[in-house]
C-alpha positions in Angstrom: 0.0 0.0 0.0 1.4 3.5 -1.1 1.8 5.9 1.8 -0.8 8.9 1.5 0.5 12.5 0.0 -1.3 14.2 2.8 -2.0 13.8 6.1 -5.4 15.4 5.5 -9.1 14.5 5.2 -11.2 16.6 3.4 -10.6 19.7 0.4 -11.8 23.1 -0.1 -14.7 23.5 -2.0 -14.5 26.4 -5.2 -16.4 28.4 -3.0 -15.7 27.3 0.7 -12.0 27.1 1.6 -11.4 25.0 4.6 -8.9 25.0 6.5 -7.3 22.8 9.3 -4.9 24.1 12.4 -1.3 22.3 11.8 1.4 23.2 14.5 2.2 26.4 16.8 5.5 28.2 16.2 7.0 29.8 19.4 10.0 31.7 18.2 12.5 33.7 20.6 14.6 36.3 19.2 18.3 36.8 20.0 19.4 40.5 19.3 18.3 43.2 16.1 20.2 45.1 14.0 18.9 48.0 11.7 19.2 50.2 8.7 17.1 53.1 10.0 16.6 55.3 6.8 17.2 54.6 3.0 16.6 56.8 0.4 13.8 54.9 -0.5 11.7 56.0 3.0 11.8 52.3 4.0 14.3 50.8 6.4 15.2 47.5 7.5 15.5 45.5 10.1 16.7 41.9 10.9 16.2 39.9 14.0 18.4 36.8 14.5 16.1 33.5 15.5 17.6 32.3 18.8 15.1 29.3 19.4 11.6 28.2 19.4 9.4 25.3 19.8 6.7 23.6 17.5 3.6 22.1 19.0 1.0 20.7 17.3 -1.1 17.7 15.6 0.6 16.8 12.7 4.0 18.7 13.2 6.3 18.8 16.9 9.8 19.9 17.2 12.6 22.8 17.7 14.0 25.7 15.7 17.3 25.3 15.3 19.1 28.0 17.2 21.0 30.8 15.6 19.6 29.1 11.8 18.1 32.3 10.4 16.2 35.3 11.0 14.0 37.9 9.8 14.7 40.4 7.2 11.9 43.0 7.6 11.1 46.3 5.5 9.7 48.8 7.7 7.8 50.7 4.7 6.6 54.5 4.7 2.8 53.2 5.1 4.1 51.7 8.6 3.4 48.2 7.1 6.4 45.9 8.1 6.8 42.9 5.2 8.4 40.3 7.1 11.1 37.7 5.0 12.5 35.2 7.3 14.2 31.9 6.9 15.0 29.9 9.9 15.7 25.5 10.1 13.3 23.2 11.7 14.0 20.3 13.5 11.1 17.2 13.7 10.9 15.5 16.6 12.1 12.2 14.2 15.8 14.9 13.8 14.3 15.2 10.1 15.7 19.1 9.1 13.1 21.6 7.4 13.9 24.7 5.9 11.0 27.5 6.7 10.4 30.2 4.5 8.3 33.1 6.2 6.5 35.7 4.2 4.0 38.2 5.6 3.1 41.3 6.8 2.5 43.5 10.6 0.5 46.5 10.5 -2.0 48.4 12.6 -5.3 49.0 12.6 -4.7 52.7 14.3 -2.2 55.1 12.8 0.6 55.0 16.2 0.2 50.8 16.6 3.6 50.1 14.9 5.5 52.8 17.1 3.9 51.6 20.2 4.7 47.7 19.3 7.8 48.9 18.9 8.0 51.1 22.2 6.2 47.3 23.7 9.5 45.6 22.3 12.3 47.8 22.8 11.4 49.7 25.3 9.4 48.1 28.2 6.4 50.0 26.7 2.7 48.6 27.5 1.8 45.4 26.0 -0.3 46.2 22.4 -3.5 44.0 22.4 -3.5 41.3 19.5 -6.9 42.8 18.2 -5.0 45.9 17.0 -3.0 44.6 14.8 -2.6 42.2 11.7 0.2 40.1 11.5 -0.3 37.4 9.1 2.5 34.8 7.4 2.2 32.4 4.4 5.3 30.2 4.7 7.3 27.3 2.4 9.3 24.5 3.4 11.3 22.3 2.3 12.9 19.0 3.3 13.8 15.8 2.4 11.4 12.6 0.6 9.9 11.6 3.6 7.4 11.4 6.5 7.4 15.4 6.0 7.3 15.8 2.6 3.7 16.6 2.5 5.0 20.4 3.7 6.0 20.9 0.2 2.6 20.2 -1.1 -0.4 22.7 1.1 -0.5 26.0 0.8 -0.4 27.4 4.6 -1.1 31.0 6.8 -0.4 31.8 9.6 -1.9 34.2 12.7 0.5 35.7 14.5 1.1 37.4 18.1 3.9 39.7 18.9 5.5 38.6 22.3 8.1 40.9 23.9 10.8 38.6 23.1 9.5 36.8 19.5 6.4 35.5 17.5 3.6 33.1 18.3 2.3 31.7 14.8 -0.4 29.2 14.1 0.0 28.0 11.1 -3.3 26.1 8.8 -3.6 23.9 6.2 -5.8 25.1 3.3 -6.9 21.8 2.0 
């Protein structure tokens, strides 16, 4: 009997995507470097992963510490497009590379500079409801029991912790 391609029941209909919760991220970031202004009005900023943990039903295992980070542009419309690569580890050892795409933004004109006054500056906490941050990620790994990461298309919801990201990442099936 040949193994199945997904670990899935179930599709999307034309009209009715559907959607099934896959694995929590917890990441932890190390230290952040910047390039504050370029003449394009963006800047950029990089955070360096430092380690996180993967819970969930069909995936469970560690970031790989120091693997990657985040490259984000901090645009003139204070939207942040995220770009982060960073190396999973299954609980089986089996690597995975993560590729992160997505964007932060706030749904009041000062959100970004008070997240950022939250992280950097022992600033008060910014409520999940008042922002978006949203990721649609890759991977890509070896034939295998985790192969089927190459083949679903995935988001994620994200919370801003003082310290790193909590994502949950779905299936669209």
């Amino acid at each position: 009997m040949q193994p199945s391609l997904t670990p899935f029941h179930g599709s999307s209909s034309r009209t009715e995507p559907k959607m099934e919760f896959v694995f929590e991220i917890k990441l932890k970031f190390a230290r952040y470097d910047t390039i504050a202004a370029m003449p394009s009005g963006a800047g950029r900023g990089f955070v360096y992963i430092d380690s996180g943990t993967i819970k969930g039903p069909y995936l469970n295992g560690t970031v790989l510490p120091y693997s990657g980070g985040d490259w984000a542009l901090f645009r003139p419309d204070d939207v942040l497009s995220t770009d982060a690569r960073y190396m999973l580890q299954a609980e089986d050892g089996t690597k995975i590379l993560m590729t992160n795409r997505g964007y932060l933004w706030g749904h009041k004109p000062d959100t970004i500079q008070r997240m950022q006054a939250w992280m950097f500056n022992g600033g008060p906490e910014v409520p999940f409801e008042e922002f978006y941050l949203r990721a649609a990620p890759s991977f890509e790994t070896e034939k295998g029991p985790h192969d089927w990461l190459m083949r679903h298309v995935f988001v994620g919801i994200g919370q801003r912790q003082p310290d790193g990201n909590t994502i949950r990442y779905y299936a669209l099936l």
